[in-house]
N, C-alpha and C positions, 0 to 999 in steps of 0.2 A: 504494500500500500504506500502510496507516493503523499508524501506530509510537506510536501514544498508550495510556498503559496506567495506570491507575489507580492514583492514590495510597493507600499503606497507612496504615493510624491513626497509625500512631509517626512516618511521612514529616510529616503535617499538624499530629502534635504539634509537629515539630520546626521546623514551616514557622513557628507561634504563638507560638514560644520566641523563635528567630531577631528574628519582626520585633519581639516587646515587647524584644529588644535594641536596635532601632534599624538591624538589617542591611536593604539596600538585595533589591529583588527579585534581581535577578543573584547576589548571592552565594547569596542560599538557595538558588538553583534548583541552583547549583554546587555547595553542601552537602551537598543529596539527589539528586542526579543525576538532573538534574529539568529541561524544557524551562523555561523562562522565562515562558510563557504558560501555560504548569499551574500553577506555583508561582502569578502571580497573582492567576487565575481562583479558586484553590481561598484564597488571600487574602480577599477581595471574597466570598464567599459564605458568611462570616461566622468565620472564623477570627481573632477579639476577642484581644488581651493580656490581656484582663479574665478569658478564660475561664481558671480554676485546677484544674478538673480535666482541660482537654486533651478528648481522643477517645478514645483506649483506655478510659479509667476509666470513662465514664459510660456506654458500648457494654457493658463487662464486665457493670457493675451491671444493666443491663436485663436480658442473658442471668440473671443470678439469678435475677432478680427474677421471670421469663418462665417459669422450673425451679420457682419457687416456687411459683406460682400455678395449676401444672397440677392437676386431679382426680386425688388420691391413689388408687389401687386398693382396695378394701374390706376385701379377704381380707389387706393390707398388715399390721393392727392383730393382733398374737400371740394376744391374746385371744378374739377372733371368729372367728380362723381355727382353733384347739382346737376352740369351739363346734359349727363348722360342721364339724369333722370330726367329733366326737361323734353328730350329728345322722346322719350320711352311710354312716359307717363300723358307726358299736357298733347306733343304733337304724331304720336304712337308710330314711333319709327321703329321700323324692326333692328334685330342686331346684324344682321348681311346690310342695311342702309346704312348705320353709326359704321361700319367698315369699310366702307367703299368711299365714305367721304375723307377730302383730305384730314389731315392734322391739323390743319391752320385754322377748320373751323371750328373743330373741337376742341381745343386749346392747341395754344402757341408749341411748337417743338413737341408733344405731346399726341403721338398718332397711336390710335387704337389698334385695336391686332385682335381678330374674332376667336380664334382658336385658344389665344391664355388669358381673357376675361370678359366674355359677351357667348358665355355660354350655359346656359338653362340656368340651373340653380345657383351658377356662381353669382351672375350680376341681381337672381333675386334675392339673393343672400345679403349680399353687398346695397343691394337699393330698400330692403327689408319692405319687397312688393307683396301686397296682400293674395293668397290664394296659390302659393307658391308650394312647391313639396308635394310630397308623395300623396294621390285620391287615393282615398277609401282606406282599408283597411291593412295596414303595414305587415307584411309575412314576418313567422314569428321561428319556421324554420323545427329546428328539434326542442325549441323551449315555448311551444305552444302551450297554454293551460285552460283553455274551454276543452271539452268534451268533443271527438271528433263527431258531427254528425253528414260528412258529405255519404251517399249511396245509403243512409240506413231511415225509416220509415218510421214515421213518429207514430207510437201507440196513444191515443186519449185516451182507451179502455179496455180492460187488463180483462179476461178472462172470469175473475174471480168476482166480477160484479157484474155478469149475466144473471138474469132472476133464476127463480128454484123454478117455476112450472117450465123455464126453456129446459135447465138441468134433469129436470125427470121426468119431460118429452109428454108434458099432459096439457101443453096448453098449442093452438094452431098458430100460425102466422110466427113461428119461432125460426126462421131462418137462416141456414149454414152453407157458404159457399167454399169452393175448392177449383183450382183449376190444374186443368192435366194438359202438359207440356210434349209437345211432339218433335222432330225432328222441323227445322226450318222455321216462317216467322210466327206461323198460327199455334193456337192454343183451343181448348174447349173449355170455357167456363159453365160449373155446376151451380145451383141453387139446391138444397135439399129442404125441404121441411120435417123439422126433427122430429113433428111429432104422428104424423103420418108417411113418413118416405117420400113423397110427391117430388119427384125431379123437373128442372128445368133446366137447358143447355142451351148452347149459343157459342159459336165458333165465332172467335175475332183474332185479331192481331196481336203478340203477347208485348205488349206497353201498357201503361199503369192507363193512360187514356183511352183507350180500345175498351180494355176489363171494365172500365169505370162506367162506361156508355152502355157496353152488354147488360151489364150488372143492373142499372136503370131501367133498362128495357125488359127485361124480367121482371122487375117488379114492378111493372107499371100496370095498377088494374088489379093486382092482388095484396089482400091486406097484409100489412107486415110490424111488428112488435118488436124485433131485434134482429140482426145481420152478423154471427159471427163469422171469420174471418177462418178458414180449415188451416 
């Protein structure tokens, strides 16, 4: 198992400090709680008494300097971003019309470029235009937490609160459908009546609108009580 773990800026400032004192490797390394063979190593690969700014300082400066020199955003400048709302907003210029016009009319020395800020949500972002962002309802992906319900068919009434005379087949107009499935688009839906056996069929199309049509047409003209569902 490998226990070597890299020295931090302020370890190796202190490792530069130490030896322009004249400290021996053993102490520094016991200074910074530090192997003896790091301390050295990191000695020897140029850690100079000469150097007066250290490590920290001149890592910092670079991170600025690195912040400094990035490509400012366009719509950044308060003036050009008025403009370009004026342009948008009052006389509804699209972003291909604010690109095509020179610079000069858009601000001075300051020429827009469609592709790195006159693009959907970045200038509505930047212009804070109403009605901007994703319609409807945001994909939530594998951290979904409603309840899937696409392809599954909502029940209003459960089995267990069908009356007793349907359950023990003593009352008429107690009605049980079921449909049988064939090869290709058609289906036969049944109607039974539970308490006399009386069948009713009707061959239709097997879609939930087909069955539902059939299913009315069956009963239309004969009295009906309850409809379970086979």
């Amino acid at each position: 198992m490998c226990h070597y773990t890299h020295l931090s800026l302020q370890e190796k400032d202190c490792i530069a400090t130490l030896h322009a004192e004249g400290s021996s490797i053993a102490y520094i390394a016991a200074e910074i709680s530090a192997r003896t063979a790091a301390a050295s190593a990191t000695r020897s690969r140029g850690t100079h008494a000469t150097d007066a700014l250290g490590h920290a300082l001149p890592k910092r400066r670079a991170d600025e300097r690195r912040r400094r020199c990035r490509a400012k955003r366009r719509l950044s400048d308060p003036a050009l971003t008025q403009k370009v709302r004026l342009l948008i907003m009052d006389r509804h210029w699209s972003p291909d019309e604010i690109d095509d016009i020179s610079g000069s009319r858009v601000a001075a020395g300051a020429p827009l470029s469609l592709p790195t800020i006159l693009t959907g949500r970045s200038i509505a972002a930047a212009l804070d235009l109403s009605g901007s962002g994703p319609q409807g309802q945001v994909r939530c992906h594998l951290r979904r937490k409603r309840p899937e319900t696409r392809g599954k068919i909502k029940i209003l009434h459960t089995v267990d609160e069908r009356p007793e005379q349907a359950d023990e087949r003593s009352r008429l107009s107690e009605w049980a459908d079921d449909t049988l499935v064939a090869a290709g688009p058609m289906c036969l839906l049944v109607l039974a009546d539970r308490a006399v056996r009386l069948l009713a069929a009707r061959r239709c199309h097997h879609n939930s609108g087909s069955v539902s049509k059939a299913a009315f047409g069956l009963l239309q003209g004969r009295p009906l009580k309850t409809l379970t569902s086979g």
